[in-house]
Backbone as JSON, one array per atom type, in Angstrom:
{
  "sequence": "XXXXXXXXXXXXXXXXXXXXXXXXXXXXXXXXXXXXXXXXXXXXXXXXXXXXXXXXXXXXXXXXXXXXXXXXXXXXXXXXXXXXXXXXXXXXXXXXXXXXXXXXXXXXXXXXXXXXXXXXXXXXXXXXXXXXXXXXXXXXXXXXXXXXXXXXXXXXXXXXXXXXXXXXXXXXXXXXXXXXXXXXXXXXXXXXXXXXXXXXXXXXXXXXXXXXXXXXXXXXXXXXXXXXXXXXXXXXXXXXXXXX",
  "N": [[1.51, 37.44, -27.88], [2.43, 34.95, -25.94], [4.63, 32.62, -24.44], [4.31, 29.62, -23.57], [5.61, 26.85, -23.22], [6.7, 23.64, -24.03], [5.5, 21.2, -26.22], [5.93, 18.05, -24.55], [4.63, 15.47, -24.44], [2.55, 13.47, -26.43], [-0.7, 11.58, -26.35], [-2.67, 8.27, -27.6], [-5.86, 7.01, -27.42], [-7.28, 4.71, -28.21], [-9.26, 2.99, -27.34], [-11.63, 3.62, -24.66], [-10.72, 4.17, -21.38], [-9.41, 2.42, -21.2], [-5.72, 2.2, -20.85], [-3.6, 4.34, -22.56], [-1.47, 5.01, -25.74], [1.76, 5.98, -26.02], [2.73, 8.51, -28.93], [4.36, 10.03, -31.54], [3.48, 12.09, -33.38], [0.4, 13.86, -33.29], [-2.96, 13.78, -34.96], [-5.44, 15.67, -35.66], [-8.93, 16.58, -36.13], [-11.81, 19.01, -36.7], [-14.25, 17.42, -35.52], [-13.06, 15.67, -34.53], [-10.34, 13.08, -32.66], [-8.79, 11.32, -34.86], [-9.48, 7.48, -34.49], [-9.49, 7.53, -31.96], [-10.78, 6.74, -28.41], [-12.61, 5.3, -29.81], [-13.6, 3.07, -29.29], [-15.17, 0.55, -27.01], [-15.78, -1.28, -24.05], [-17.87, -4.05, -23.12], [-20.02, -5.71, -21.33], [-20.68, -8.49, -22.31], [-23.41, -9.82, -20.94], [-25.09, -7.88, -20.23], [-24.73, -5.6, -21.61], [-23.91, -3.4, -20.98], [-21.37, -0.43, -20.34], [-18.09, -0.2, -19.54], [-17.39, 0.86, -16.43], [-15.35, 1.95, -14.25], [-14.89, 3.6, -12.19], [-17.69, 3.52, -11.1], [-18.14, 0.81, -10.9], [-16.35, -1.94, -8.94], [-16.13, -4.21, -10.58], [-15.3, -3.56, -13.34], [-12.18, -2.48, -12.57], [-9.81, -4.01, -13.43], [-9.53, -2.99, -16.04], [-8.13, -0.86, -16.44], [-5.4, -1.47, -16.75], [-5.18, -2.38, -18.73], [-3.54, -1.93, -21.82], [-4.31, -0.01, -24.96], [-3.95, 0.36, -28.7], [-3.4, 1.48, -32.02], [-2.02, 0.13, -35.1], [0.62, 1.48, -37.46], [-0.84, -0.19, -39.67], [-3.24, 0.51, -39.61], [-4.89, -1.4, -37.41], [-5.98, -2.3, -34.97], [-4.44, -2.87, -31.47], [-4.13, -5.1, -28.58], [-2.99, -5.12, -25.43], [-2.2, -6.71, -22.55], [-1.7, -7.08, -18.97], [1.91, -7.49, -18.36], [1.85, -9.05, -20.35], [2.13, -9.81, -24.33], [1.8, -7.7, -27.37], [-1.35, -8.23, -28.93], [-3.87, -8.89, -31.52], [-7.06, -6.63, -31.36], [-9.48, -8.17, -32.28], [-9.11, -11.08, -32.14], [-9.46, -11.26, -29.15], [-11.05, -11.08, -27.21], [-12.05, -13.16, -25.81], [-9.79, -13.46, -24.3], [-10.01, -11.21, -23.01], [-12.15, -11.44, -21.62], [-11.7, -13.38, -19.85], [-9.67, -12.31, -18.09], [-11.0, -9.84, -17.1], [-12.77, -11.33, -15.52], [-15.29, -11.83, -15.94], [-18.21, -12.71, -18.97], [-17.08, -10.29, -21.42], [-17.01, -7.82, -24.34], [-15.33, -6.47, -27.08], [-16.75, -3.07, -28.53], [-17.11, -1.26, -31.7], [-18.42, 2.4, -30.88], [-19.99, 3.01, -32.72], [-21.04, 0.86, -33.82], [-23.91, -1.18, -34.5], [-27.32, -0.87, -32.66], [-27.14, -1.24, -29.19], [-27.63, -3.5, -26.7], [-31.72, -3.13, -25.66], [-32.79, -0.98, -23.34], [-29.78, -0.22, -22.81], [-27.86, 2.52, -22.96], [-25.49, 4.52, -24.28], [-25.17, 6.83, -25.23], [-23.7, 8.61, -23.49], [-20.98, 8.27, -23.25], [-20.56, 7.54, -26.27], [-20.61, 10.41, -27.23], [-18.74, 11.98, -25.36], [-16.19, 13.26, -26.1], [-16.73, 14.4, -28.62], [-17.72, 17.64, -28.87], [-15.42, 19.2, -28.1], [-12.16, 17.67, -29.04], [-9.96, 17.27, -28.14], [-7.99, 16.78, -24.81], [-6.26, 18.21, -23.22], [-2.75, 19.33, -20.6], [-1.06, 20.67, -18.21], [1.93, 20.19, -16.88], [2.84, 22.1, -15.15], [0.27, 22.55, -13.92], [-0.1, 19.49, -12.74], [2.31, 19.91, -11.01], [0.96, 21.89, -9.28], [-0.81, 20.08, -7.99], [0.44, 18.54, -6.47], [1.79, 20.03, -4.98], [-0.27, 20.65, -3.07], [-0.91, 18.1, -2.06], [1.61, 16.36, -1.36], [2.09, 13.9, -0.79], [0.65, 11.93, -2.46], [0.75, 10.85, -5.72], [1.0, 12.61, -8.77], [0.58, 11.77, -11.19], [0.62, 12.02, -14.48], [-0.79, 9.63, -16.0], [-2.85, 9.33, -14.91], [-4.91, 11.09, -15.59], [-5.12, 10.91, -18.19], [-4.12, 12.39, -20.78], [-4.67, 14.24, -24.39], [-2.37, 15.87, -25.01], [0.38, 16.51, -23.57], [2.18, 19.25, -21.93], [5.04, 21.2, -20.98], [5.64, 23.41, -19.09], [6.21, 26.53, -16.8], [6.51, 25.97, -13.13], [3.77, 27.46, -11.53], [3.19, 28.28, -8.46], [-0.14, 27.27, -6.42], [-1.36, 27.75, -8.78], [-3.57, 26.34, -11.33], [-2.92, 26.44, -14.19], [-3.95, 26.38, -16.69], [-6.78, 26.05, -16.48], [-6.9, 28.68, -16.67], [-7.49, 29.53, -18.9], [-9.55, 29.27, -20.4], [-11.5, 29.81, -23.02], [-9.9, 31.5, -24.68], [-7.42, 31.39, -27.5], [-4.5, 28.79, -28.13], [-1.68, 28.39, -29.85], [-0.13, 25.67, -31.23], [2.79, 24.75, -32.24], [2.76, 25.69, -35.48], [-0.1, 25.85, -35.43], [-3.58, 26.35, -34.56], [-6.16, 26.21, -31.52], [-8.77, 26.51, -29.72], [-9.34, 27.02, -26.56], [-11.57, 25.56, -24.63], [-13.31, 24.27, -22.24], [-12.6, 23.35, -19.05], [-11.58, 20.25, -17.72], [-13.16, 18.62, -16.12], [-13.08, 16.15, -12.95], [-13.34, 12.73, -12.75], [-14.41, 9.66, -10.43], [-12.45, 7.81, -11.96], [-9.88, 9.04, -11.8], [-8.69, 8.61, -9.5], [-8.38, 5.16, -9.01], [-6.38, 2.51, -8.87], [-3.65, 1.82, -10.58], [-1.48, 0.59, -12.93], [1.43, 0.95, -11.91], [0.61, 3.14, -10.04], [-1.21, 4.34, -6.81], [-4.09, 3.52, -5.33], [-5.64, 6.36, -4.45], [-7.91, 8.42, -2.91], [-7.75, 10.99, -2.22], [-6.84, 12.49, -4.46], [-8.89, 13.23, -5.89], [-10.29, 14.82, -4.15], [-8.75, 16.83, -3.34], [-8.61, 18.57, -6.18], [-11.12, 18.56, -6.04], [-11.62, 20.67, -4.15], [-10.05, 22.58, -4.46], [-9.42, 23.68, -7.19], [-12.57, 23.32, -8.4], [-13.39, 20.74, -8.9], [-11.65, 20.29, -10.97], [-8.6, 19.53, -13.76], [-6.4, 19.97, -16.18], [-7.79, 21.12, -19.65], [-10.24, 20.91, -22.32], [-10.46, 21.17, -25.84], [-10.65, 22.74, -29.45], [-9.92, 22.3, -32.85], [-9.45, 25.29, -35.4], [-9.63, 23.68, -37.75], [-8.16, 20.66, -40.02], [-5.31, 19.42, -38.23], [-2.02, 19.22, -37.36], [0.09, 17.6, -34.38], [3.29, 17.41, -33.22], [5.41, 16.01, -31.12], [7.85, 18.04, -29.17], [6.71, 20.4, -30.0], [6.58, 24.16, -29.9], [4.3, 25.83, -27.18], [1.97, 28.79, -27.3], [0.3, 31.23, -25.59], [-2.18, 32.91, -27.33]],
  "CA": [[1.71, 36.02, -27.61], [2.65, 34.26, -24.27], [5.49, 31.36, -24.43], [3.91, 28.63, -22.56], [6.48, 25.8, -23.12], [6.73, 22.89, -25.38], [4.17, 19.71, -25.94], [6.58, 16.53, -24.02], [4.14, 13.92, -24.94], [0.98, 13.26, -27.03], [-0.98, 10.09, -26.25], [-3.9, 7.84, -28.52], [-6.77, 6.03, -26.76], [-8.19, 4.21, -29.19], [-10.62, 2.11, -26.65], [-12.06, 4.32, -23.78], [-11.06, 3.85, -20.03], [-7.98, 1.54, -21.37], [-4.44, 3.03, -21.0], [-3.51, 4.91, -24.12], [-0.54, 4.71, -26.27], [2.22, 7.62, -26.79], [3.18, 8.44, -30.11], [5.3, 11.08, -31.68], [2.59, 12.61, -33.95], [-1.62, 13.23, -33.18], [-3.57, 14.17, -36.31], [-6.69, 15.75, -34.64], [-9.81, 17.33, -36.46], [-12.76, 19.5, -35.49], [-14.62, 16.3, -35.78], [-12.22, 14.71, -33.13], [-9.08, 12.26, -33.39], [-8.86, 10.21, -35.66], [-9.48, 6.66, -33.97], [-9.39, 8.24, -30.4], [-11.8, 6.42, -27.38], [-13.86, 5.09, -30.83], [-13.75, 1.7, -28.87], [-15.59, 0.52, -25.4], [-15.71, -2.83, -23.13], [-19.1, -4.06, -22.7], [-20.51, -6.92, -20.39], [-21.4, -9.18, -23.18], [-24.75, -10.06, -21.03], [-25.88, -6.8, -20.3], [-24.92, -4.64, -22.53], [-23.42, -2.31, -20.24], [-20.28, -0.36, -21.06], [-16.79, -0.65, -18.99], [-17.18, 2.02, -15.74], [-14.72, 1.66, -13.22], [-15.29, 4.71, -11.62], [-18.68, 3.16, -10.42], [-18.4, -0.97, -10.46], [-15.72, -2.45, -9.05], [-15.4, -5.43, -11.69], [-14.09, -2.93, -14.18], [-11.53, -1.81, -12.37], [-8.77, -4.28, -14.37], [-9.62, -2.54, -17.57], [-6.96, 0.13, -16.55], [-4.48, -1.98, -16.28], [-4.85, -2.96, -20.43], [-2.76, -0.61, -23.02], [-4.54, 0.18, -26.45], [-3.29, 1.16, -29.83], [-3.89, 1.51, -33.58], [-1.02, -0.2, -35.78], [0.42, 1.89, -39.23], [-1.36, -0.76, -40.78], [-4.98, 0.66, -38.88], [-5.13, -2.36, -36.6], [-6.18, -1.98, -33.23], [-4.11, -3.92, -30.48], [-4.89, -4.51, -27.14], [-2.04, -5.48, -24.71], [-2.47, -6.77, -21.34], [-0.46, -6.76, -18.2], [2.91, -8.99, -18.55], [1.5, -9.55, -22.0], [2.52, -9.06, -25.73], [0.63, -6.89, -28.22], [-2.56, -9.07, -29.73], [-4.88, -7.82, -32.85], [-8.3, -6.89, -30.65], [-10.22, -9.27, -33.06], [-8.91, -12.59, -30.99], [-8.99, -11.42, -28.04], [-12.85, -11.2, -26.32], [-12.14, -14.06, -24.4], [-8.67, -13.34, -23.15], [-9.98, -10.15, -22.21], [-13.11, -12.07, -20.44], [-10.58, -14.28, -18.32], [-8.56, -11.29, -17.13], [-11.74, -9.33, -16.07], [-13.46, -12.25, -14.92], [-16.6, -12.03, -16.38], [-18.0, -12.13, -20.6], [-16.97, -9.2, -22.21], [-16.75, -8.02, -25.48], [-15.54, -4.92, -27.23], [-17.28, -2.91, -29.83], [-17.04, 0.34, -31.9], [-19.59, 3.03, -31.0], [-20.93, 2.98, -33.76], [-21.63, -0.65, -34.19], [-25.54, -1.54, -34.43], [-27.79, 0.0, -31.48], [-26.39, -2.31, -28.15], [-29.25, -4.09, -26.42], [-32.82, -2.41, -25.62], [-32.23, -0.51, -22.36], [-28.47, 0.05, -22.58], [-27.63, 3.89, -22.84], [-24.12, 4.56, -23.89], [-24.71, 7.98, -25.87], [-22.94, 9.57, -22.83], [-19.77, 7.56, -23.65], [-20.06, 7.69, -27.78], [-20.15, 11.56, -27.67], [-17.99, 12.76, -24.45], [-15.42, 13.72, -26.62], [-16.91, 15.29, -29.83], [-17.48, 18.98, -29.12], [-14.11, 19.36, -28.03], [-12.07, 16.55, -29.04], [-8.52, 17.64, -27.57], [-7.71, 17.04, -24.29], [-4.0, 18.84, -22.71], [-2.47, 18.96, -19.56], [0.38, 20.97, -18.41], [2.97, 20.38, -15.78], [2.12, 23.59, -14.05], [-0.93, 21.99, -13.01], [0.35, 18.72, -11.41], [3.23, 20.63, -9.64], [0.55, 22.55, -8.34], [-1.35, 19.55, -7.14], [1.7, 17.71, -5.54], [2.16, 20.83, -3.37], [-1.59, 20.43, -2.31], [-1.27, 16.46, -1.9], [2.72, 15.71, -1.29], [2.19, 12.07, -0.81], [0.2, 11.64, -3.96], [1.27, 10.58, -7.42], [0.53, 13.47, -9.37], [0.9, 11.39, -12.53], [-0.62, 11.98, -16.04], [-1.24, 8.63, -16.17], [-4.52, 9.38, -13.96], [-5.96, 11.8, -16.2], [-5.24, 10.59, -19.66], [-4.46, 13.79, -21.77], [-3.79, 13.52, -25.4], [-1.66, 16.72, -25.34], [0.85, 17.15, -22.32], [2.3, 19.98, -21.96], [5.93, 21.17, -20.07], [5.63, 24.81, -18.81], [6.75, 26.56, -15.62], [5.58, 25.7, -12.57], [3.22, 28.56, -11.66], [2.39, 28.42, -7.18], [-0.72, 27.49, -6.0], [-2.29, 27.77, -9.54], [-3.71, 25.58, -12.01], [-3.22, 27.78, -15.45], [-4.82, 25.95, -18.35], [-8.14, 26.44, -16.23], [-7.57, 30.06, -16.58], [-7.05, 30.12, -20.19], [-10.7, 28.92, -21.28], [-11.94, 30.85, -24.35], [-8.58, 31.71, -25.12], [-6.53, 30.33, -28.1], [-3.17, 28.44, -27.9], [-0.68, 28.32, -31.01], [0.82, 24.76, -31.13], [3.75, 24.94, -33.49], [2.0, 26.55, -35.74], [-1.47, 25.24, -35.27], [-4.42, 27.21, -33.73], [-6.72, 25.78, -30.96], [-10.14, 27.23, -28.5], [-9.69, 26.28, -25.11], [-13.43, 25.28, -24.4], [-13.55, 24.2, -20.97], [-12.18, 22.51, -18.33], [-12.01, 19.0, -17.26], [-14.36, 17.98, -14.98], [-12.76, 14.95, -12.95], [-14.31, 11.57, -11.74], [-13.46, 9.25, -9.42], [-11.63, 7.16, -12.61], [-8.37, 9.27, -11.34], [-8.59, 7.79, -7.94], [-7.8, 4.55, -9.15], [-5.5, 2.0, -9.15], [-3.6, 1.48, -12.07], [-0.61, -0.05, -13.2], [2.59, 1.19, -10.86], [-0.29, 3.97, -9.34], [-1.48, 3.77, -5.89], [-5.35, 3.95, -5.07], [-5.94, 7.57, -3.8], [-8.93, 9.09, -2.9], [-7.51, 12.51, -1.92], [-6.13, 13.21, -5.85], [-9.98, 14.24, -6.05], [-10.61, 15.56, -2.63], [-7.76, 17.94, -3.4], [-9.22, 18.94, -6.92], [-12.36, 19.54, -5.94], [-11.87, 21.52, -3.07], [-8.98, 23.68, -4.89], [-10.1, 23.82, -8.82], [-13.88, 23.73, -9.25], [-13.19, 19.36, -9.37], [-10.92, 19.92, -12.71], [-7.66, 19.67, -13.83], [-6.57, 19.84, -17.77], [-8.81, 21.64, -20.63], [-10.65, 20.5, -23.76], [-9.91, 22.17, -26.84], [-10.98, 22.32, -30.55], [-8.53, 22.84, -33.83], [-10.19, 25.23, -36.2], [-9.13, 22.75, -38.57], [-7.54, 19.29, -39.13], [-3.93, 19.69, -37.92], [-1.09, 17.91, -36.66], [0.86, 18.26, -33.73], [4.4, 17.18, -32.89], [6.31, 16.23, -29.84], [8.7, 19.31, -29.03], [6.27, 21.62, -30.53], [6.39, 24.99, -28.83], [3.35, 26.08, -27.19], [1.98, 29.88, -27.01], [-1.0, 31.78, -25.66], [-3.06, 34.34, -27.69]],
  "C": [[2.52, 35.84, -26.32], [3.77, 33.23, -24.63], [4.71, 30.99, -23.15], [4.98, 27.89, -22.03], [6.59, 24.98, -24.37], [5.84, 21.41, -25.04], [6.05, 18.67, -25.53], [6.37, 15.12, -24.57], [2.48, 14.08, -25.53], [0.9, 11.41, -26.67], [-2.58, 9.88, -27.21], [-4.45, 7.22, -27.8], [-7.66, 5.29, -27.39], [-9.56, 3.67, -28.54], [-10.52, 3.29, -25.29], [-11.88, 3.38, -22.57], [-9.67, 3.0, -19.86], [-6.63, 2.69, -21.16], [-4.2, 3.49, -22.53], [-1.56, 4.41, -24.55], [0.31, 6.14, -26.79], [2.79, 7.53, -27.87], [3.74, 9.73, -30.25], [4.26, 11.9, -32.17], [1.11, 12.43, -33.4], [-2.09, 14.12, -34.19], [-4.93, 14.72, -35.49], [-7.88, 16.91, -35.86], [-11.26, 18.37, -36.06], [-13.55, 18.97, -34.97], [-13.69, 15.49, -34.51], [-10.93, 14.12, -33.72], [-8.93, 11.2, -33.83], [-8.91, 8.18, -35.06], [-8.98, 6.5, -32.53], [-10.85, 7.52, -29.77], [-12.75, 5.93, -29.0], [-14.58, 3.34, -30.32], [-14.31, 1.38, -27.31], [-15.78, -1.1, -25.26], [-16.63, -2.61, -22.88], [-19.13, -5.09, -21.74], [-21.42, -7.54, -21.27], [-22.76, -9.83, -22.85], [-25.58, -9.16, -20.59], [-25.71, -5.7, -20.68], [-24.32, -3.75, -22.24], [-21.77, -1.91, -20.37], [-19.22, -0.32, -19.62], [-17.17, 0.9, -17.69], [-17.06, 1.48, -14.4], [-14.63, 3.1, -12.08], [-16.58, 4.05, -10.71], [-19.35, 1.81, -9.85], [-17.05, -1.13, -10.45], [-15.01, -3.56, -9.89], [-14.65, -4.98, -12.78], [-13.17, -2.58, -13.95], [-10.14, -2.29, -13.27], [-8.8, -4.09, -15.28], [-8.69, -1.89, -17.29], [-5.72, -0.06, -16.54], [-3.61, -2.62, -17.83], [-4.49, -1.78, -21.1], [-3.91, -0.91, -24.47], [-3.6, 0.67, -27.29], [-3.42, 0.67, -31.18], [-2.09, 1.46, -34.08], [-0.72, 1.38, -36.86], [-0.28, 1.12, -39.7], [-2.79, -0.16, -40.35], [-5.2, -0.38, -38.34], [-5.15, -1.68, -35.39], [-5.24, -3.44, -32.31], [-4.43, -3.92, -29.17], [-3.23, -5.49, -26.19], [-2.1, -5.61, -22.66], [-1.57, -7.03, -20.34], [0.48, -7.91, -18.55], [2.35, -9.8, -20.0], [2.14, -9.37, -23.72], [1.16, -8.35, -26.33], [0.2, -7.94, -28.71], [-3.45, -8.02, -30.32], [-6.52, -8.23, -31.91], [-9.09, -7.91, -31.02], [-10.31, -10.58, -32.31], [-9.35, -12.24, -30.07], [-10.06, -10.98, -26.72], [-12.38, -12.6, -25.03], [-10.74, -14.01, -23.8], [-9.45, -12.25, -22.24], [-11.21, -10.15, -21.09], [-12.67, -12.89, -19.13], [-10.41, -13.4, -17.27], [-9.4, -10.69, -16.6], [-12.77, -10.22, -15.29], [-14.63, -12.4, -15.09], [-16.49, -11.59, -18.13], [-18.12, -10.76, -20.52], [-16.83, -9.12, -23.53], [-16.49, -6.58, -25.74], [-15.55, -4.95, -28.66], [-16.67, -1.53, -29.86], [-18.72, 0.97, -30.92], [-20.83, 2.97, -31.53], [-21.09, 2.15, -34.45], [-23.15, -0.6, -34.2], [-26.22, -1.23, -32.91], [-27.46, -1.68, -30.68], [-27.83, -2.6, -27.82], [-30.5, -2.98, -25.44], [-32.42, -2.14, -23.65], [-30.51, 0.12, -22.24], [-28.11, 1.54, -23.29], [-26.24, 4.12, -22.86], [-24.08, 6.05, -24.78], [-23.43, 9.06, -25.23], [-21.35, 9.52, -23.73], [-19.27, 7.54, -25.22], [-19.45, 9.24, -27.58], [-19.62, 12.54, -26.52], [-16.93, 13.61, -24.78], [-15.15, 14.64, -28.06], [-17.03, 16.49, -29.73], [-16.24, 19.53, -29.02], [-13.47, 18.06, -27.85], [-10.48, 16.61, -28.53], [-8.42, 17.65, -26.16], [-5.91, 17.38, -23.82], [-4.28, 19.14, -21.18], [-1.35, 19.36, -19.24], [1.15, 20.25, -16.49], [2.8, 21.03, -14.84], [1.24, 22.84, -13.27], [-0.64, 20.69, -11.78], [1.44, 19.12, -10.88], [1.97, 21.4, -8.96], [-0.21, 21.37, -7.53], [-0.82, 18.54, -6.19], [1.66, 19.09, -4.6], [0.82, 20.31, -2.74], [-1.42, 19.14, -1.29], [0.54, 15.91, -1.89], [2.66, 14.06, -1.59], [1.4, 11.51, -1.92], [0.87, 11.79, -4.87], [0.64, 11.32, -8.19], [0.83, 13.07, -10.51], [0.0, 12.01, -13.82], [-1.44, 11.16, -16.55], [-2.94, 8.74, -15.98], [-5.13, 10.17, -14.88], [-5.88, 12.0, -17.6], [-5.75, 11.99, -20.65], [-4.03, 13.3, -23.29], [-2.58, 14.36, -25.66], [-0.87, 17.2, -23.57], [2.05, 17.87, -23.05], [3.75, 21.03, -20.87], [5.55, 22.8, -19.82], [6.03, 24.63, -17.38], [6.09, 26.23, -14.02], [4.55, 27.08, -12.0], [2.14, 28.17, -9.96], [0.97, 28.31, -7.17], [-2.33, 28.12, -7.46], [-2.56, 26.76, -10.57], [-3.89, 25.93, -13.77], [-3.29, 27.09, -16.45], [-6.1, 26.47, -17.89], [-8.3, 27.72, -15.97], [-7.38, 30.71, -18.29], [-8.74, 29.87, -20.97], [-11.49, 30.44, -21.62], [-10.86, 31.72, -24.64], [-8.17, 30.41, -26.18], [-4.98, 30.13, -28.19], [-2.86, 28.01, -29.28], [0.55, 27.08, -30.42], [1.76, 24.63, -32.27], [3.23, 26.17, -34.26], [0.39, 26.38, -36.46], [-2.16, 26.15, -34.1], [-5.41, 26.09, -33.04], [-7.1, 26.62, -29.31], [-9.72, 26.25, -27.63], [-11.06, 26.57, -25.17], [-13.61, 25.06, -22.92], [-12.61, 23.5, -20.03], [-12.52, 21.27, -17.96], [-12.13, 18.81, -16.5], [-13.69, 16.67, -14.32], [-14.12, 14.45, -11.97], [-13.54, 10.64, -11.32], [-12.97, 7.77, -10.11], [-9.93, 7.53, -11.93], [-8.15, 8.73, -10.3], [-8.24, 6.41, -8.21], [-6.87, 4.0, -8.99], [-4.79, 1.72, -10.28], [-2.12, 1.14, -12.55], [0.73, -0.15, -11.67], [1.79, 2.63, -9.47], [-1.19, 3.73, -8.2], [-3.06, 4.28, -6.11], [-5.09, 5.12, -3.94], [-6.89, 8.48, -3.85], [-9.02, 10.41, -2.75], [-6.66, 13.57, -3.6], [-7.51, 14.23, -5.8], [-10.32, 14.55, -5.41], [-10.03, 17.22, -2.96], [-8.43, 18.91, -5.07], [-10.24, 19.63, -6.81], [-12.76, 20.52, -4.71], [-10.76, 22.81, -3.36], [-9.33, 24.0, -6.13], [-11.48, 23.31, -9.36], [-14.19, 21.79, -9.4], [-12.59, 18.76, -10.86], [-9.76, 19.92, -12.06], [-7.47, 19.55, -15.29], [-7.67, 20.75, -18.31], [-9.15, 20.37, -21.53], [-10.51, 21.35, -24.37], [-10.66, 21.77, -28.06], [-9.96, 23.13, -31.38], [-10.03, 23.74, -34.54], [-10.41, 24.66, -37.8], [-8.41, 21.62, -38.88], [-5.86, 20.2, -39.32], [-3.24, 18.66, -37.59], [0.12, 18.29, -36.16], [1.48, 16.94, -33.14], [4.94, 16.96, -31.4], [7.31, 17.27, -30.04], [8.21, 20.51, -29.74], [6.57, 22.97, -29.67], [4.83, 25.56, -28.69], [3.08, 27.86, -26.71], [0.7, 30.38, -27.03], [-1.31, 32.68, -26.1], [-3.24, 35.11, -26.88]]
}
């Protein structure tokens, strides 16, 4: 075994593309996490799901927080806003992006004839864990000084403190290797692939086109893994983390 470090922060995304929510505990199965991205922003007249990466009109989706109550409520919270129960809140959230929207589960009733969102239901089911260490954005602040090497940008659910480690990006050398969280087992599967969602603007985060310039001309266009438990588990803030 390897000492990595210790998990810092776990985060929940209940709605996809929205800011997530950190919590102390994530319950995660091989099946995925439990009310993780199960939610998406459509364009209530064409059907089409929330991608700010490729239409500018979504881009103020990143700007809204999600999160699942204890009671299982979903809230949605918008900038300079309080928490509201998603249920109300289709037409606030049509104001703020300026055109109808509406948001559904996945796995609501097939969306309208033409509209293609399988990508988006199952991006996250073979491996439903993403992590994210430290190591990695110290290495991509040396690359990119004047960039915000935040986490924010690449929405992990498992970050990760370890040392910094020059000029390398070492989760993306651990795939097909397993990591011992507390004492929970989990397959690195692959690396994350970025798109030009991290480039973004997004709350206190400047628009920067060179986060993924620098990525994909130094790590393959990743940063972070995906992972799978071989079972349901549940992992802790201040866990320690260690490689097989």
């Amino acid at each position: 075994m390897i000492d990595i470090g210790r998990v810092i922060a776990l985060w929940h995304y209940p709605v996809s593309t929205m800011a997530g929510h950190e919590i102390p505990t994530l319950t995660v199965t091989p099946q995925g996490v439990p009310g993780d991205r199960q939610f998406g922003l459509f364009d209530r007249e064409t059907g089409q799901i929330a991608d700010p990466a490729r239409d500018g009109r979504w881009r103020p989706i990143l700007e809204i927080t999600s999160r699942v109550t204890s009671a299982g409520t979903l809230e949605l919270k918008l900038p300079d806003g309080d928490w509201q129960s998603a249920e109300t809140m289709d037409e606030a959230l049509s104001r703020f992006m300026g055109f109808p929207v509406e948001l559904r589960r996945y796995d609501d009733p097939a969306p309208k004839p033409g509209v293609d969102i399988q990508g988006a239901r199952n991006r996250y089911q073979p491996s439903p864990i993403h992590l994210l260490t430290t190591a990695s954005l110290a290495a991509l602040k040396a690359l990119h000084p004047a960039g915000q090497a935040d986490p924010r940008r690449f929405r992990p659910n498992i970050f990760v403190e370890m040392d910094e480690m020059p000029g390398s990006f070492p989760e993306t050398e651990w795939i097909g290797r397993d990591l011992l969280i507390g004492e929970e087992r989990l397959t690195i599967t692959e690396p994350t692939r970025r798109c030009g969602l991290t480039i973004q603007s997004q709350t206190d985060l400047a628009h920067d086109p060179d986060i993924l310039r620098h990525l994909v001309r130094n790590n393959g266009h990743n940063i972070g893994v995906y992972c799978v438990p071989e079972r349901a588990i549940t992992i802790r803030t201040g866990d320690r983390v260690q490689l097989v």
